[in-house]
N, C-alpha and C positions, 0 to 999 in steps of 0.2 A: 331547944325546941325543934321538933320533928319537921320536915317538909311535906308538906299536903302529898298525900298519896293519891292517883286517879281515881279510886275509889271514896276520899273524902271528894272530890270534883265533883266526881257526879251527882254525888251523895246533896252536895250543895247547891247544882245547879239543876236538880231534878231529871239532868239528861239518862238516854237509856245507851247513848254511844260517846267513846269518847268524842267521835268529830265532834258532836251536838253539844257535849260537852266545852267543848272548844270554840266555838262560834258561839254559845249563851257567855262563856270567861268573856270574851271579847267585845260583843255588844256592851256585856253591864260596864265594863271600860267607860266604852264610850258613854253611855248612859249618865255615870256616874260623872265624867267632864261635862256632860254637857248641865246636869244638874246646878253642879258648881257656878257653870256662866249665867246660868239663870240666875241663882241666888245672888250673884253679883247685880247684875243687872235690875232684879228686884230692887237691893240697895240703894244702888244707883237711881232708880226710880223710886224710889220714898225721898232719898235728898233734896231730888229736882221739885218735889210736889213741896216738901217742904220748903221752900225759893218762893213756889206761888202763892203756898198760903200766906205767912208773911208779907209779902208785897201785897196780898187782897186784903189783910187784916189793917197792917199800914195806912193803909188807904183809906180806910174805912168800910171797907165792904167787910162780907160775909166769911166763916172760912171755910165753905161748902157752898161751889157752885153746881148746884143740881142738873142744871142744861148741859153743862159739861160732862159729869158723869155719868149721865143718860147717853151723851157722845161716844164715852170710852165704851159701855158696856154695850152698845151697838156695834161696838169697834170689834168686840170680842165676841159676840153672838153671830155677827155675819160669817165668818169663817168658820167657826168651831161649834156653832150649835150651841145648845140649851147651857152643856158644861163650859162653853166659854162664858155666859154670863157669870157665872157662878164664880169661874178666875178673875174673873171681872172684881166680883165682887168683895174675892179676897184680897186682892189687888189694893180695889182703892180702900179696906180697912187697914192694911198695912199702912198709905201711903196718906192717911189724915186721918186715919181712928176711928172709930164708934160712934155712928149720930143719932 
């Protein structure tokens, strides 16, 4: 197999220089780490909800506390606007499902 020639780069990264080209390589780097931490994190955060549901179910309660999700998606409207509720929203269907 060939090595990417600067003109596949650019070709890929839409740049019209190689610098640009080289600085779009590097961001989607990063881009693409920091993706990764998120998706963990996501993880990580469906586990932890999974822990409360159980313990609310356990218990007898419900397995959707509504006041509390009205919490999160506050949580993620204040900083990021309309599209954070939305993350919000996909968030907590990952993190207890469809209701």
């Amino acid at each position: 197999m060939r090595s990417p020639t600067m003109a596949d780069v650019l070709d890929r990264t839409g740049a019209r220089t190689d610098e640009a080209a080289d600085v779009i390589t590097g961001a989607r780097e990063r881009i693409d780490a920091l993706d990764d931490r998120i998706i963990g994190l996501v993880q990580e955060r469906m586990a932890v909800s999974a822990v409360i549901q159980e313990a609310r179910i356990a218990s007898g309660g419900r397995r959707v506390n509504l006041a509390r999700e009205m919490e999160v998606l506050s949580h993620y409207r204040e900083p990021l606007g309309k599209p954070g509720t939305s993350l919000a929203m996909l968030l907590l269907e990952l993190c207890r499902g469809r209701i």
